[in-house]
Backbone as numpy.savetxt, mean C-alpha at the origin, in Angstrom:
# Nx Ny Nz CAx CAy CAz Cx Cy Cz
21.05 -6.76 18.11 22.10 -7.26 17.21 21.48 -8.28 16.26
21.50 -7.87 14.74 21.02 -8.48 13.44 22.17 -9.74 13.39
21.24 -11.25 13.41 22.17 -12.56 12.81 22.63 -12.59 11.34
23.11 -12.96 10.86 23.15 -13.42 9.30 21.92 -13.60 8.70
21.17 -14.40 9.14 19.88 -14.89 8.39 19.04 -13.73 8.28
19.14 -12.99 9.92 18.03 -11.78 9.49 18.55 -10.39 8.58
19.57 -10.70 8.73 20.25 -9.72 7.72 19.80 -9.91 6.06
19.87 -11.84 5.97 19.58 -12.01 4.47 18.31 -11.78 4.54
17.17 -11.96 5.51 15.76 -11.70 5.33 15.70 -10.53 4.89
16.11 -9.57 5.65 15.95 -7.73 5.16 16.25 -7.32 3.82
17.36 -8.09 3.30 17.73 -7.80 2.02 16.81 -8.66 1.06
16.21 -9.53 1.35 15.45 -10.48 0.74 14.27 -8.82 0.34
13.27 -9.14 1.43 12.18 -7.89 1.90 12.53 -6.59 0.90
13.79 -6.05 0.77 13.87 -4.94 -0.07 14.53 -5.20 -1.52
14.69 -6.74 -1.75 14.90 -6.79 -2.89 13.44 -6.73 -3.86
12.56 -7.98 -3.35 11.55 -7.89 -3.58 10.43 -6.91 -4.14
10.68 -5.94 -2.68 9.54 -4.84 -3.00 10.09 -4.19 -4.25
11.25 -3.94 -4.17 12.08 -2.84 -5.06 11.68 -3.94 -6.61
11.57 -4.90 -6.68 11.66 -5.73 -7.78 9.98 -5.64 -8.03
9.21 -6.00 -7.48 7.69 -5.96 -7.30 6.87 -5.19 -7.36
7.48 -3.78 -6.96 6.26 -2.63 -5.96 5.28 -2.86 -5.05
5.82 -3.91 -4.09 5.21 -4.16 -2.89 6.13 -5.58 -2.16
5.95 -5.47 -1.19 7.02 -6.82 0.03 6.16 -7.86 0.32
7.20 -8.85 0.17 6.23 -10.39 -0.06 5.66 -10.77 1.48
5.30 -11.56 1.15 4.43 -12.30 2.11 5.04 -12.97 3.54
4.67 -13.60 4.99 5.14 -14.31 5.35 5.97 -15.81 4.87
4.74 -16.28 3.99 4.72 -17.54 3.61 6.19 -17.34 2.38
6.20 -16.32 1.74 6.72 -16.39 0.51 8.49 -15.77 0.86
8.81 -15.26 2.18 9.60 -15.10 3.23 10.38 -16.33 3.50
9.44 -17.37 3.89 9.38 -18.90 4.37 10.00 -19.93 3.00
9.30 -19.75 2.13 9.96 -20.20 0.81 11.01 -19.78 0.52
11.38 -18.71 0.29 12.83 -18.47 0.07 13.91 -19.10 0.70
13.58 -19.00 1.85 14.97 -19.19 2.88 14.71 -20.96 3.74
13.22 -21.11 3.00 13.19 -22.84 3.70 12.63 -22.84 5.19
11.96 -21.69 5.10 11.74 -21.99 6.87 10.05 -22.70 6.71
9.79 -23.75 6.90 8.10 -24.03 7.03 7.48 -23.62 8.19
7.42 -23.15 8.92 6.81 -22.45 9.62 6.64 -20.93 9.96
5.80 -20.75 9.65 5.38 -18.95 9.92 5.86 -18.73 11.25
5.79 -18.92 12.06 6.40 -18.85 12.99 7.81 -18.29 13.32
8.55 -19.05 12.31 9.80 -18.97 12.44 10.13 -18.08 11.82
9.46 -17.60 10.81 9.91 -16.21 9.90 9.14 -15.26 10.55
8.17 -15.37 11.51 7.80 -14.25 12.45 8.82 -13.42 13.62
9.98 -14.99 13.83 10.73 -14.65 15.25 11.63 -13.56 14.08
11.93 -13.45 13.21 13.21 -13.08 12.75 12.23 -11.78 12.18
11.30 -11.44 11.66 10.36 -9.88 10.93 10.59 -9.05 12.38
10.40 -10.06 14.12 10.36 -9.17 14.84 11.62 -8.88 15.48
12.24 -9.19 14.94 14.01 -9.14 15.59 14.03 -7.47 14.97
13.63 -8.17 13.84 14.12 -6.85 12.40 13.31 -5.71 12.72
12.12 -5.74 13.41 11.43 -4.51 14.07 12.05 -4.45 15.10
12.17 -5.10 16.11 13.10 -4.71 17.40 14.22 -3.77 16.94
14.26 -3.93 16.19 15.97 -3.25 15.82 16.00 -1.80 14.69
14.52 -1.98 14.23 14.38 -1.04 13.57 14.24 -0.41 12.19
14.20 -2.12 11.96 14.70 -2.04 10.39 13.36 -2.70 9.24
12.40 -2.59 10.60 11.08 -2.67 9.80 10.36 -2.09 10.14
9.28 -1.96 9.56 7.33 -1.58 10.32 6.37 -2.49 9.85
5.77 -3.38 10.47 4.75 -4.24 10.17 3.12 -3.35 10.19
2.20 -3.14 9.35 1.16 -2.67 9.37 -0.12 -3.71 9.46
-0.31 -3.83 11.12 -1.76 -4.38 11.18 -1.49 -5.75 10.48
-2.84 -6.50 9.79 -2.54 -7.84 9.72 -2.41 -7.97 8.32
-2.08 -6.74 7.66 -1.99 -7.13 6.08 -0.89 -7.97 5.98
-1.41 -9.04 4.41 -0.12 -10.05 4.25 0.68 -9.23 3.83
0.84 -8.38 3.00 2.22 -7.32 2.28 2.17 -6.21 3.17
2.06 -6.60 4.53 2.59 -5.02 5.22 3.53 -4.75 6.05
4.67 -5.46 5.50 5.71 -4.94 6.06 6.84 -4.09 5.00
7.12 -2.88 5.85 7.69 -1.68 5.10 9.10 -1.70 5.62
10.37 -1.82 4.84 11.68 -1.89 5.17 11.55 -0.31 6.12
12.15 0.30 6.84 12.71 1.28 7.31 14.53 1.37 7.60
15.19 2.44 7.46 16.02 2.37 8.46 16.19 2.87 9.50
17.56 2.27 10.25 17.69 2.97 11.48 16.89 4.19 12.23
15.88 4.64 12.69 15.45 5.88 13.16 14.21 6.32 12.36
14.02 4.90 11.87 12.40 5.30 11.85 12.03 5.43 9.79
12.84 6.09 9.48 12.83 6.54 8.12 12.63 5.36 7.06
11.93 5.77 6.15 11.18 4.21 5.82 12.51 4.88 3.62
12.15 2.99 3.88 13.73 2.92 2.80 13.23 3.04 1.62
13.88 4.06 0.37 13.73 4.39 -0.32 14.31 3.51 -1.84
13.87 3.31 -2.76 14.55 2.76 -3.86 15.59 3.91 -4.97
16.57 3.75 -5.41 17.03 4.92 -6.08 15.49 5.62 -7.04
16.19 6.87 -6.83 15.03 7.66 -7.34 15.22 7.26 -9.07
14.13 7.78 -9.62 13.95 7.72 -11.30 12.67 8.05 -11.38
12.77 8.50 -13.11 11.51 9.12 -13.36 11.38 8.64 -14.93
9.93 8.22 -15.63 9.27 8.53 -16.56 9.79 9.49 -17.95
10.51 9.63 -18.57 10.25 10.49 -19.39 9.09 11.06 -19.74
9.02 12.81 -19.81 7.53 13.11 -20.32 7.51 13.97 -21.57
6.44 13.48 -22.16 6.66 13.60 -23.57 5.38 14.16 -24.41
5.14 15.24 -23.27 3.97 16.08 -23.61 2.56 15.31 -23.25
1.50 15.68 -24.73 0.31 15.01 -23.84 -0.32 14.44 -25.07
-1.38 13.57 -24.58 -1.95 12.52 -25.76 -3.40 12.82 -25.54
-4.42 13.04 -26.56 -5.86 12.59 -26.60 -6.44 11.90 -25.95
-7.58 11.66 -25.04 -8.15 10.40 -24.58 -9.83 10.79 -25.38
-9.88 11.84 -25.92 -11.49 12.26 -26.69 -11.05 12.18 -28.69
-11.04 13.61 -28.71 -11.02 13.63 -30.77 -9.30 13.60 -30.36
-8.85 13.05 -31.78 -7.46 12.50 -31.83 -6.80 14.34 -31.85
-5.62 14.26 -31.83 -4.46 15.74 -31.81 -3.48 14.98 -32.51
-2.54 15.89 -32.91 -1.23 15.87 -33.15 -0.62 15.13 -31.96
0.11 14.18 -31.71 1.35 13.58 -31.44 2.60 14.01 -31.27
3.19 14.92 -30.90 4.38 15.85 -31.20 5.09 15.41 -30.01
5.92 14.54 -30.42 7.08 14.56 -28.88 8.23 15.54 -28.40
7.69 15.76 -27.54 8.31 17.18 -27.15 9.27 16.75 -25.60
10.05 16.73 -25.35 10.29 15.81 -23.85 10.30 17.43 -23.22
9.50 16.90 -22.01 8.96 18.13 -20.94 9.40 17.40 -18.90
10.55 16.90 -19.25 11.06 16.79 -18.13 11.14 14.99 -17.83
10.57 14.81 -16.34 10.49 13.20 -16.08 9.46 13.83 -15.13
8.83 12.38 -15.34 7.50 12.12 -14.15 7.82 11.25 -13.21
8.10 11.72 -11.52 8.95 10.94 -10.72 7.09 10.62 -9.99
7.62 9.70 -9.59 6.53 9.18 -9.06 5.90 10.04 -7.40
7.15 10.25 -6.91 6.98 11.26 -6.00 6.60 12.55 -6.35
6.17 12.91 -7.20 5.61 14.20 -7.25 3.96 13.83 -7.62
3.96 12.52 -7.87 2.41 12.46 -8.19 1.73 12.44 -6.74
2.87 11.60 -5.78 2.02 10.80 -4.45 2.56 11.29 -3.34
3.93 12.04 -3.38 4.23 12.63 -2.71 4.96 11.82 -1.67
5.83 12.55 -0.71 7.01 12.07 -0.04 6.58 10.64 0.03
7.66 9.60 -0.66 7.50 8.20 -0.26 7.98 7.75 1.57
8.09 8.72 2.58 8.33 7.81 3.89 6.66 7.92 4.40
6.82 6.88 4.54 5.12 7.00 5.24 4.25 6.20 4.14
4.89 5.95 3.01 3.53 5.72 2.10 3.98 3.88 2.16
2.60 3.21 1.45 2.93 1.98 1.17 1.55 1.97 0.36
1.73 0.75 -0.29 1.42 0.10 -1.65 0.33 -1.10 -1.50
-0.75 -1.01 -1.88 -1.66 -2.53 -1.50 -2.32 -2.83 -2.93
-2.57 -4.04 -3.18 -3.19 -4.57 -4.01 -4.80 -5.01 -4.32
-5.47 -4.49 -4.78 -7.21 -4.17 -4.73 -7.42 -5.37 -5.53
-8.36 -6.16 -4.52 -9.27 -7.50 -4.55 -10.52 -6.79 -4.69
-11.64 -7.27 -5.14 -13.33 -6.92 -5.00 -13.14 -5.79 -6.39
-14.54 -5.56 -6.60 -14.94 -4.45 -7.60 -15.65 -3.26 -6.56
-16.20 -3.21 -5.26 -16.65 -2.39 -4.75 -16.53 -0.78 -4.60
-14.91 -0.68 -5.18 -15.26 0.99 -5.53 -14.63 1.32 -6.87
-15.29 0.37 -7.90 -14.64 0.88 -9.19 -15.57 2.25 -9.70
-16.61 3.08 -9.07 -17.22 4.09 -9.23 -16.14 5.22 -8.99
-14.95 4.85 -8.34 -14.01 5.64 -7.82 -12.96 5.70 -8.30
-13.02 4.68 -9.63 -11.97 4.46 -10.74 -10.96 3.33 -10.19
-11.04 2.36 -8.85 -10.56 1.94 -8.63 -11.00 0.07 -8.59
-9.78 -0.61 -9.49 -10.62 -1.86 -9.45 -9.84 -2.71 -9.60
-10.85 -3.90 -9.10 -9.69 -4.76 -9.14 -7.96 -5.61 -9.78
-7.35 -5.55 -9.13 -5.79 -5.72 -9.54 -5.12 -4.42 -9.37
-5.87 -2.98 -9.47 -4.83 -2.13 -9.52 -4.29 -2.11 -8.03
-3.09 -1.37 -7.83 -2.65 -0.76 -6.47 -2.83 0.39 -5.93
-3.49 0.52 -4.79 -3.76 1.71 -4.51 -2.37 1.91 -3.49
-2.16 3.50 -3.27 -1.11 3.95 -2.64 -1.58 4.79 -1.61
-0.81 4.45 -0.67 -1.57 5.02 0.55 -0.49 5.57 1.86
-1.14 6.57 2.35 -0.05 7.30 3.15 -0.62 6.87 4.72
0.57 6.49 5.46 -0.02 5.66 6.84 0.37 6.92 7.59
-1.69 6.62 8.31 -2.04 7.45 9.53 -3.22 7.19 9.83
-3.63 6.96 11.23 -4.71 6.45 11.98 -5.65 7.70 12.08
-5.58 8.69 11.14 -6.85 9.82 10.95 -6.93 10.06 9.80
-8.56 10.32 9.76 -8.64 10.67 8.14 -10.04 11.81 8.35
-10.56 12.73 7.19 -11.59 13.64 7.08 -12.45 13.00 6.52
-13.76 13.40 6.69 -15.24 12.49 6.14 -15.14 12.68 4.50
-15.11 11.42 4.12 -15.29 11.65 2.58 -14.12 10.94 1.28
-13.03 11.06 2.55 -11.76 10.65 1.85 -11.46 9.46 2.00
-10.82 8.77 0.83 -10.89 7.03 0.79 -9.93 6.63 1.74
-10.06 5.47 2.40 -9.11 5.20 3.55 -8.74 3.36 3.32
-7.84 3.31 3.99 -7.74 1.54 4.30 -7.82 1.60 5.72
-9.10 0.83 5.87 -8.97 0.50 7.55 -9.02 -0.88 8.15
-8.67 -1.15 8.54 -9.09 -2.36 9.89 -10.14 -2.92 10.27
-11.26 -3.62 10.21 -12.35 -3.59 10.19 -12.56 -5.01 10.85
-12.49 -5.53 12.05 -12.16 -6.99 13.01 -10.79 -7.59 12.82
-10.67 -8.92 11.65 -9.65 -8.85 10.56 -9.65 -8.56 9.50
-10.24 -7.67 9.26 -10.56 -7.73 7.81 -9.68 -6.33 7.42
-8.81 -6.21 6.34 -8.52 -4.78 5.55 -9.45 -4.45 4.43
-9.81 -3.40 4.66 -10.80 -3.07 3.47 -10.65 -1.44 2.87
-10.75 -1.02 1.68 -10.38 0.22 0.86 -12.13 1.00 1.17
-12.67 1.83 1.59 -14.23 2.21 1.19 -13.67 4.06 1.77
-14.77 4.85 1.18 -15.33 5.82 1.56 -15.31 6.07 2.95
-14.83 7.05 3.92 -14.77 7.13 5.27 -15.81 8.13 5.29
-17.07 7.71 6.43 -18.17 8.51 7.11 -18.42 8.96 7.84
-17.55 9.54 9.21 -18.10 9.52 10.63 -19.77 9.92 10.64
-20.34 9.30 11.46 -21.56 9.60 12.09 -21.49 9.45 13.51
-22.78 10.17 13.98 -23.09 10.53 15.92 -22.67 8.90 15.74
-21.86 8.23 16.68 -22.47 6.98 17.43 -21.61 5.75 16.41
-21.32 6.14 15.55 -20.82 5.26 14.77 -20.14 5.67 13.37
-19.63 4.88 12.48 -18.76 5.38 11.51 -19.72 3.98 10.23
-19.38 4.65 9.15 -19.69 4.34 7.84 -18.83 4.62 7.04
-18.47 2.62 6.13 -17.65 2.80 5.50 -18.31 2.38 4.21
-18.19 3.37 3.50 -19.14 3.37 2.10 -18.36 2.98 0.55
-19.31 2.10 0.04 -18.46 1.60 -1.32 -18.64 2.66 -2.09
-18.02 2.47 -3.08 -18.31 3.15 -4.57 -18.88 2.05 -5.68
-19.79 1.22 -5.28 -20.37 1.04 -6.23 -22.33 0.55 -5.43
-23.06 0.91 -6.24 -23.98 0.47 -5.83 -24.82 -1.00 -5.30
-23.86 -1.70 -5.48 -24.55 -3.73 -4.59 -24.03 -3.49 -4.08
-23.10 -2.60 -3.48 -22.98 -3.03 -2.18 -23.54 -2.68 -1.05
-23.80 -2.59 0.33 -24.67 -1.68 1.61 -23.18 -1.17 2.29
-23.30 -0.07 2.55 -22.42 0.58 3.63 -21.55 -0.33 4.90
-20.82 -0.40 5.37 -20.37 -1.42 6.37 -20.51 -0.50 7.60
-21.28 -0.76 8.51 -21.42 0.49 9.57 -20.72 -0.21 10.94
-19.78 0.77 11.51 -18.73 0.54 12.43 -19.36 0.57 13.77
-19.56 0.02 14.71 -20.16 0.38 16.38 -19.09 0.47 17.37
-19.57 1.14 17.73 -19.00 0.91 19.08 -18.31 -0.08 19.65
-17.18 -0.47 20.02 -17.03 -2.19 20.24 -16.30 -2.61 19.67
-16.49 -2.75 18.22 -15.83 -3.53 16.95 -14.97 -2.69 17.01
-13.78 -4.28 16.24 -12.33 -3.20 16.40 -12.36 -2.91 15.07
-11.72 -1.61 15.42 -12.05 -0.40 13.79 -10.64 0.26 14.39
-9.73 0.33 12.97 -8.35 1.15 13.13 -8.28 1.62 11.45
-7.83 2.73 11.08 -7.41 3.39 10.18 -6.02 3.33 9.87
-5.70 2.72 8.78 -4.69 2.06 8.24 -3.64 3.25 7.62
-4.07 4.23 6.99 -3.70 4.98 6.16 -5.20 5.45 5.18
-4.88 6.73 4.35 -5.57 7.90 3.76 -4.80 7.46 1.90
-5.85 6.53 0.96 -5.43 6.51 -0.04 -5.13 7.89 -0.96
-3.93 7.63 -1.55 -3.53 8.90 -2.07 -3.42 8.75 -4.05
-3.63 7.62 -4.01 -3.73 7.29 -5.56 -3.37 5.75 -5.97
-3.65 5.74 -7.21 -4.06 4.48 -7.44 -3.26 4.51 -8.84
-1.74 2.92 -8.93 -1.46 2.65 -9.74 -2.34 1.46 -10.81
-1.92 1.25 -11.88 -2.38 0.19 -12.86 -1.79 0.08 -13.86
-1.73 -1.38 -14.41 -1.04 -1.57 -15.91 -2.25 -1.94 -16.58
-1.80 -2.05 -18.01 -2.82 -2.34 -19.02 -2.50 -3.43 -19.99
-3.48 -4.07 -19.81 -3.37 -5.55 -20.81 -2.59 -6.59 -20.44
-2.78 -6.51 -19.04 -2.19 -7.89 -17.96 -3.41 -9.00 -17.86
């Protein structure tokens, strides 16, 4: 049974993301509603998982994903892009606006339950077109195939790289060259976060 407060927390959590494209922080949880202690906005995130009405992912600061009741993770009203044909990125073309439907975001990334949204710190795989500030989008599941970009777990650490299995150990490989491979052993705690599925960005922020 949800109190008042955790009720306003939840609505807080999905105002946010829905306002943002991603769910705030503990701390920024804590500010809103005046609580100074993490703590205290921890007892009430886990009420709200007890009950169902969240999923916390691992130790990311933005990883908690509204769900409802039964698991199903909460959706914002749908909308789409107008599309308006196609533009040059080489020798210039004609310009002709032609409207050719809407571009819903779910058809680029596909079913939004399961997916969530992180924000890329470091330059380490801008070889992969991915760099810092953009958001990568990512579909949560603790397996992935050799080759395909992943967010994993890595002690505390979350990190975006290249997934490697090898005999004996795993390699998580940048996309850019300074960096060395991060090689996983035996031992170290290593969890797979989710299988990146694409990568948003704005321009001239």
């Amino acid at each position: 049974m949800l109190n008042d407060r955790a009720h306003e927390i939840l609505g807080f959590i999905r105002r946010f993301a829905r306002e943002h494209g991603f769910p705030p922080t503990i701390r920024e949880i804590g500010v809103e509603f005046g609580i100074s202690s993490t703590n205290g906005v921890r007892f009430y995130l886990k009420m709200l998982e007890k009950a169902g009405y969240l999923k916390r992912c691992g130790k990311i600061s933005r990883g908690l994903v509204p769900v409802t009741p039964g698991g199903a993770v909460s959706s914002a009203p749908s909308f789409g892009y107008p599309l308006l044909g196609t533009v040059a990125a080489g020798q210039p073309i004609l310009a002709e606006e032609s409207f050719d439907g809407s571009l819903d975001p779910r058809d680029v990334f596909g079913d939004p339950r399961g997916m969530f949204a992180l924000r890329v710190r470091g330059d380490s795989m801008i070889e992969a077109g991915i760099f810092e500030g953009d958001y990568v989008v990512v579909r949560q599941q603790e397996a992935a195939s050799a080759g395909e970009i992943i967010v994993a777990l890595v002690e505390d650490d979350a990190t975006v790289k290249y997934f490697h299995p090898r005999r004996g150990s795993i390699e998580l490989v940048a996309a850019n060259p300074k960096y060395q491979p991060i090689v996983v052993s035996s031992g170290m705690n290593f969890r797979i976060l989710g299988v990146v599925r694409g990568v948003m960005r704005t321009v001239g922020r």
